[in-house]
PAZAPA-4460 file (N, C-alpha, C; in steps of 0.05 Angstrom, whole numbers, plus 32768, in hexadecimal, padded with zeros to 4 digits):
% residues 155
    n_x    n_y    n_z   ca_x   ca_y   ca_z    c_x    c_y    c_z   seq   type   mol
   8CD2   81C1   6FEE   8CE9   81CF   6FE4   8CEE   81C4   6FC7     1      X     A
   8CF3   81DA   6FB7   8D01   81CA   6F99   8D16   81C7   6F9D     2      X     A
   8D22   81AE   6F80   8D2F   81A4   6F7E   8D48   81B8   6F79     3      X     A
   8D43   81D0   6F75   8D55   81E6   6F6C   8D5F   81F3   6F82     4      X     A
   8D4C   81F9   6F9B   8D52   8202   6FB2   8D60   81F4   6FBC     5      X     A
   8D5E   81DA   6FBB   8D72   81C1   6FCA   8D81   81C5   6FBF     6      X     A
   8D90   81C2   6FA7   8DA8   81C8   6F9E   8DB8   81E1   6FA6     7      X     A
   8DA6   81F9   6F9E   8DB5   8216   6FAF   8DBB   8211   6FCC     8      X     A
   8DA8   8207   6FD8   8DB3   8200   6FF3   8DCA   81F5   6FF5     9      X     A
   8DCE   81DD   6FEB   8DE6   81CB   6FEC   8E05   81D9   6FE5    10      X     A
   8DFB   81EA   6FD3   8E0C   81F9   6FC3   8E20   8211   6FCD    11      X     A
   8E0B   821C   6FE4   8E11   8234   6FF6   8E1A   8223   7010    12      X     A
   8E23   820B   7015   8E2D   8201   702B   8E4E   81F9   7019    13      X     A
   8E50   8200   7007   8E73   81FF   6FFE   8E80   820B   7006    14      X     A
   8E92   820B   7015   8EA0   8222   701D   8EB8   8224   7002    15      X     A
   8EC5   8247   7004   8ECF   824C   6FEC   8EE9   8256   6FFB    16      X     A
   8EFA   825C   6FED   8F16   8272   6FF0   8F0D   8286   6FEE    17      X     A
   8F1C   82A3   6FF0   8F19   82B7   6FE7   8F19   82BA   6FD4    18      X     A
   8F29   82B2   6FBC   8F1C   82BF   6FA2   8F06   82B3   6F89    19      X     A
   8EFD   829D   6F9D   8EE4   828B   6F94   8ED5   829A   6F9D    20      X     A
   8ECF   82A4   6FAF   8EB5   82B2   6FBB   8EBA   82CA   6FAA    21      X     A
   8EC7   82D7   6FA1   8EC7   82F4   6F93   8EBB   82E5   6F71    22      X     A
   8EC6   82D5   6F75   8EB8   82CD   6F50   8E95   82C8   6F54    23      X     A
   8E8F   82B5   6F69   8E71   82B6   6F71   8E6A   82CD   6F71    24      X     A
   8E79   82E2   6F81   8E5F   82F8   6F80   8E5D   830D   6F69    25      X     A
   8E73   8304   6F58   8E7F   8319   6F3A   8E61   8305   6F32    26      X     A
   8E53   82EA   6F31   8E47   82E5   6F18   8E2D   82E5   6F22    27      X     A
   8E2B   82EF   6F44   8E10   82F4   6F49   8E09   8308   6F44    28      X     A
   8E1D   8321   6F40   8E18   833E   6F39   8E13   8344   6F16    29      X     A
   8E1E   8338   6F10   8E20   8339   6EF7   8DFF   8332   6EE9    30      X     A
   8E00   8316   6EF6   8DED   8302   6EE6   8DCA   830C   6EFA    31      X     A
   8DCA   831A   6F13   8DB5   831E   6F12   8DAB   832D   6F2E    32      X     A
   8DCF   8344   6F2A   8DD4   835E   6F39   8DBC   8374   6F2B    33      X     A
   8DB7   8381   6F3A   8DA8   839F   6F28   8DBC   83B7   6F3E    34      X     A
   8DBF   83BF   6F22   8DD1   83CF   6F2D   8DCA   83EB   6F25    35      X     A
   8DC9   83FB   6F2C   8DB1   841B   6F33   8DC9   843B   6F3A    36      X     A
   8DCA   8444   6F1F   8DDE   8463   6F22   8DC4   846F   6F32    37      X     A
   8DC1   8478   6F49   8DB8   8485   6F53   8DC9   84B5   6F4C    38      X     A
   8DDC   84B6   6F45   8DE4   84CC   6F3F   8E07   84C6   6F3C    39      X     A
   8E19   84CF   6F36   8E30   84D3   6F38   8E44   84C7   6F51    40      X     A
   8E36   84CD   6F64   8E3C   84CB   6F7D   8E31   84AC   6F93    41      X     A
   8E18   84A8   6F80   8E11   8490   6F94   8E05   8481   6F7A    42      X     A
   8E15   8462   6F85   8E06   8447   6F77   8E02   8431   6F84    43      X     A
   8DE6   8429   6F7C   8DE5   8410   6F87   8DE1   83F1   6F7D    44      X     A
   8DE7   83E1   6F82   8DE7   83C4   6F7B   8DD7   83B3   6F94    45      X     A
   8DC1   83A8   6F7F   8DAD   8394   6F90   8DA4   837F   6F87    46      X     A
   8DAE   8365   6F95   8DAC   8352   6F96   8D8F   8349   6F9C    47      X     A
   8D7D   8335   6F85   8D67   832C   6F96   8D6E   830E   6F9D    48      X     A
   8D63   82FF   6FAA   8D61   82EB   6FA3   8D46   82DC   6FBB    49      X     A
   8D3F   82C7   6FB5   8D2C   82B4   6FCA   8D37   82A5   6FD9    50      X     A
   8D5C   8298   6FD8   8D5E   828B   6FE5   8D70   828C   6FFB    51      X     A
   8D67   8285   7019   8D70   8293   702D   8D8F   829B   702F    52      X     A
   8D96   8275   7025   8DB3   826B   7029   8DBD   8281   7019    53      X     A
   8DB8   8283   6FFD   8DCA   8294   6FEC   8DCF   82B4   6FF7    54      X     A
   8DB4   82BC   7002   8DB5   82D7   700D   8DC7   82D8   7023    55      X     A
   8DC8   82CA   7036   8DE3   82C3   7047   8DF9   82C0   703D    56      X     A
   8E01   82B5   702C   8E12   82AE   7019   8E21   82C7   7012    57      X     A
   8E13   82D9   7002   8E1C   82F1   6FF4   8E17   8301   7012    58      X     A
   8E15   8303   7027   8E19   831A   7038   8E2D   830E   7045    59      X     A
   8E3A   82F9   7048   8E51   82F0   7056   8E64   82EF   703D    60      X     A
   8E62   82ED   702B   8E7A   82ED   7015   8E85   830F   7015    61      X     A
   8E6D   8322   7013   8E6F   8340   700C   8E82   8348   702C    62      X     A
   8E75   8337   7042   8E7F   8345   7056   8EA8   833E   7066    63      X     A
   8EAF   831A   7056   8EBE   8312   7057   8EDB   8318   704C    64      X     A
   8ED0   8327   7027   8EDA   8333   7014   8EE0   8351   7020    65      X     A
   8ED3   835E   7029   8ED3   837F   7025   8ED2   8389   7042    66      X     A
   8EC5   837F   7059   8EC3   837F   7071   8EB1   838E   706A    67      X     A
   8E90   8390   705F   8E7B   839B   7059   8E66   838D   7065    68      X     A
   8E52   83A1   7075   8E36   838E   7077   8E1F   839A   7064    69      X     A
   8E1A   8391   7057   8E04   838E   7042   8DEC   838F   704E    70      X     A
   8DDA   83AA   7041   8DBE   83AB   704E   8DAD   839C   7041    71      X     A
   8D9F   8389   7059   8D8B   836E   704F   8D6C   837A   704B    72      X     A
   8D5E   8377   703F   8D45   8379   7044   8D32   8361   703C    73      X     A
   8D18   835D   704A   8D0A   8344   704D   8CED   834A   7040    74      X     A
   8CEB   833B   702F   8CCC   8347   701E   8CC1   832B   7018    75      X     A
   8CAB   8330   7015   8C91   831E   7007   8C96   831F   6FE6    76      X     A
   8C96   8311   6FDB   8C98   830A   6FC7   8C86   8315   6FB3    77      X     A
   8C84   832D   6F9F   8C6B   8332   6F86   8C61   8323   6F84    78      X     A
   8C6C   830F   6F7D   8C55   82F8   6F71   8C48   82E4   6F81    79      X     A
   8C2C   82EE   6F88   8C1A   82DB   6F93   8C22   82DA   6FB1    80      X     A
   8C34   82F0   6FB9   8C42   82F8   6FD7   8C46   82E3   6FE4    81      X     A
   8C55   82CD   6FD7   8C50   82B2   6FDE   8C75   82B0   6FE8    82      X     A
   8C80   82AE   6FDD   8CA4   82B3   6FE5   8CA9   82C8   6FF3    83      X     A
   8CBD   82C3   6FFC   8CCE   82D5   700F   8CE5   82D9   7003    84      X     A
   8CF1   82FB   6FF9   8CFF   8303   6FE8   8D11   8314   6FF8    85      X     A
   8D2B   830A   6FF7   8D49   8315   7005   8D50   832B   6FF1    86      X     A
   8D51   8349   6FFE   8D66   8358   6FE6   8D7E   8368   6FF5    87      X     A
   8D8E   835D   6FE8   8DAD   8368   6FF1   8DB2   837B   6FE4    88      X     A
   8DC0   8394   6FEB   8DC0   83B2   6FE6   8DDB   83BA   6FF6    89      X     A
   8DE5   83C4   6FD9   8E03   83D1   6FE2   8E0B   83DD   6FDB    90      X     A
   8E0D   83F7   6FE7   8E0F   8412   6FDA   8E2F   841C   6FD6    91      X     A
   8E37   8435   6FC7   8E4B   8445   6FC4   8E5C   8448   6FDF    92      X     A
   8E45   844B   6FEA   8E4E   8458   7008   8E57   8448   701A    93      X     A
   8E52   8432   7015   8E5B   8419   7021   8E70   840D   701F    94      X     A
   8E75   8411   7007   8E8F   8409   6FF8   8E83   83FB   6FD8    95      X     A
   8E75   8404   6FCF   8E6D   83EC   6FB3   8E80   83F2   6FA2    96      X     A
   8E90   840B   6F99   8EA5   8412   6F83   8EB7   83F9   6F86    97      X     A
   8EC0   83EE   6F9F   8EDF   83E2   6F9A   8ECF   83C4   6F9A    98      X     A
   8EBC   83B8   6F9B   8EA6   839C   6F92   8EA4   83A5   6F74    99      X     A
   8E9D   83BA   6F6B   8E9B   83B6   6F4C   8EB6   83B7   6F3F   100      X     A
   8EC1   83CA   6F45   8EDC   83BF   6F3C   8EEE   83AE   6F3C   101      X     A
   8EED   839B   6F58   8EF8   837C   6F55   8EEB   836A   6F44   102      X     A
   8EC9   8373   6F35   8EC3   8359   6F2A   8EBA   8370   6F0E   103      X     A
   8ED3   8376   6F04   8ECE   8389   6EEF   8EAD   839A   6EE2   104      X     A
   8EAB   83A6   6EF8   8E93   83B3   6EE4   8E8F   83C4   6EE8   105      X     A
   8E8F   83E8   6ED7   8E9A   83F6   6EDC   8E7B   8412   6ED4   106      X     A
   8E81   841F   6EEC   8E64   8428   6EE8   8E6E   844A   6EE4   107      X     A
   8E69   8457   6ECE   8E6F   8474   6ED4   8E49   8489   6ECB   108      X     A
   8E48   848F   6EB5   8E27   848D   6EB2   8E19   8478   6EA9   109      X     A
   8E2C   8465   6EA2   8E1C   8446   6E9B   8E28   8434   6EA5   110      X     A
   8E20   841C   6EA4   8E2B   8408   6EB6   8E37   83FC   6E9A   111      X     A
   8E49   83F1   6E9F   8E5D   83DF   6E8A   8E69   83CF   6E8E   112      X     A
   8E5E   83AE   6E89   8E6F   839A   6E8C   8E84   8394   6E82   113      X     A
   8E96   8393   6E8B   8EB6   838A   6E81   8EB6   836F   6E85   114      X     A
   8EC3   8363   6E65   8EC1   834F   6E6A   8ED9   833C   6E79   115      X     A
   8ECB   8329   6E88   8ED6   8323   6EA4   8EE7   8302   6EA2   116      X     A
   8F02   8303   6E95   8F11   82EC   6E8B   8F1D   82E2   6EA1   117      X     A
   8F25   82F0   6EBF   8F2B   82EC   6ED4   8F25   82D2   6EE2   118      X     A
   8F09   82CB   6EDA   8EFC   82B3   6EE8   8F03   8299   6ED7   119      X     A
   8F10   82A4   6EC0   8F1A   8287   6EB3   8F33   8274   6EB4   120      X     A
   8F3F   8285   6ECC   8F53   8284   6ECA   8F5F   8264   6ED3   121      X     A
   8F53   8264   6EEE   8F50   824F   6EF8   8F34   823A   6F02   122      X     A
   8F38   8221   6EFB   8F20   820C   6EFF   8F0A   8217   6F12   123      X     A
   8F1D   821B   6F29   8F09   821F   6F47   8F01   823F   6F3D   124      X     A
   8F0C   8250   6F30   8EF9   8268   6F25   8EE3   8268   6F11   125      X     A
   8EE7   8256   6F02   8ECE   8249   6EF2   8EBA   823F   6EFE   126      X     A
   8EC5   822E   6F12   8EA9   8227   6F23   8EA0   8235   6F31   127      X     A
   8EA8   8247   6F50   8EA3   8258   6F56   8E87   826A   6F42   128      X     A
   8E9B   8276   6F2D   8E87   828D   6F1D   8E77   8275   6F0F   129      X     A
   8E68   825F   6F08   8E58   8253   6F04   8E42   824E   6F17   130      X     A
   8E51   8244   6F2D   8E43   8249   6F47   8E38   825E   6F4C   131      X     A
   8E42   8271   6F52   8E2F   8294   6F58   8E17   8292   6F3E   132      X     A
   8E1F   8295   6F27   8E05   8292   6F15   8DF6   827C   6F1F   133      X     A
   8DF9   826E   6F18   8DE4   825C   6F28   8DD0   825E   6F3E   134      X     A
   8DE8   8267   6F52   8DD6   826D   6F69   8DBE   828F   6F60   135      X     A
   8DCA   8291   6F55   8DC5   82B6   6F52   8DAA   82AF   6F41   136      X     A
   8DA5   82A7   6F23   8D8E   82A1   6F1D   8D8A   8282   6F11   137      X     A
   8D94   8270   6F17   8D90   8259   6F05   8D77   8249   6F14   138      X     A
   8D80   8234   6F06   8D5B   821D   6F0A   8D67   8208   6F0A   139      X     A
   8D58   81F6   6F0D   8D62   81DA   6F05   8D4A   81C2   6F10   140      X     A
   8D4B   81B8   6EFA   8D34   81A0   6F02   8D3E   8188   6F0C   141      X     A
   8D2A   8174   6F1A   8D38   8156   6F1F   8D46   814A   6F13   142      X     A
   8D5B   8144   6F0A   8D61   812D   6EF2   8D57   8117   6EF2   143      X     A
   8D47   810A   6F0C   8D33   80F3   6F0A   8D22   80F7   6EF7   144      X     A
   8D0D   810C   6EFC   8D02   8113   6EE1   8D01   811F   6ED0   145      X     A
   8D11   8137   6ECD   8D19   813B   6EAA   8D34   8152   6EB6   146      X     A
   8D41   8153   6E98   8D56   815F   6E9A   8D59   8184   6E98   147      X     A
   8D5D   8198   6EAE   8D52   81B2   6E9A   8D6F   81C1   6EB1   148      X     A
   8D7C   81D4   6EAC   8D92   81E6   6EB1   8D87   81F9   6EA2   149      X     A
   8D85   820C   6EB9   8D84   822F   6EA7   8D93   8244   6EC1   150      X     A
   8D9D   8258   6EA9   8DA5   8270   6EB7   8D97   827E   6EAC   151      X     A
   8D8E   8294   6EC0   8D83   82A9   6EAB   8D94   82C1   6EB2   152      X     A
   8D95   82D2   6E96   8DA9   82EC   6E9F   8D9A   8300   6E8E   153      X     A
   8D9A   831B   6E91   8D8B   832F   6E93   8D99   8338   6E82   154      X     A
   8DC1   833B   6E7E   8DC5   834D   6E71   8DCB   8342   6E55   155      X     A
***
């Protein structure tokens, strides 16, 4: 296991409040949600990720928040079909309008991030939404042997 997965793991055993867990999943959507206008009428938002805990994570946060169950799917990994790749999927129909609009992002023929000052409000919202990025795409190496933090974000 990497040293990165150990950390996400550790990370997804915090338990949060309610509006810590809505900032996590505002910066997993954000930072490395794909989010898909299928027509007027139906949209969808999908979460990838590799790591089990976090995929649990975001289907118990979505389902604790909204009383939603989030459709899971289990894949082999593109590359080198070597990982096992979680994708969380949450449609219109499900309820996704009132998830994007609690974590401002507002989809009519384009998707449009609003920018989201809400999470600054308070310490434990800063961490929280640091945390979800993190978990959503970051890295991190040993600090035994060298020092490296990354997020990566798409938009």
């Amino acid at each position: 296991m990497s040293f990165s997965s150990a950390v996400k793991n550790e990370l997804c055993r915090i338990d949060t409040e309610h509006n810590s867990s809505l900032f996590e999943l505002a910066a997993a959507a954000r930072i490395s949600g794909l989010i898909k206008v299928v027509n007027s009428n139906e949209i969808n938002l999908r979460l990838i990720t590799e790591n089990a805990a976090f995929a649990r994570r975001i289907f118990s946060q979505i389902k604790d928040l909204y009383g939603i169950n989030t459709e899971i799917s289990i894949r082999r990994s593109p590359k080198l079909k070597k990982n096992i790749v979680y994708i969380l999927v949450l449609t219109s129909s499900k309820g996704l309008m009132k998830v994007l609009e609690d974590i401002n992002i507002r989809v009519s023929e384009k998707v449009e991030y609003v920018p989201y000052a809400e999470c600054m409000k308070k310490k434990e919202y800063r961490k929280a939404y640091l945390r979800g990025a993190f978990l959503a795409s970051g890295s991190m190496s040993d600090p035994e042997k060298t020092y490296h933090l990354e997020i990566t974000c798409t938009i």
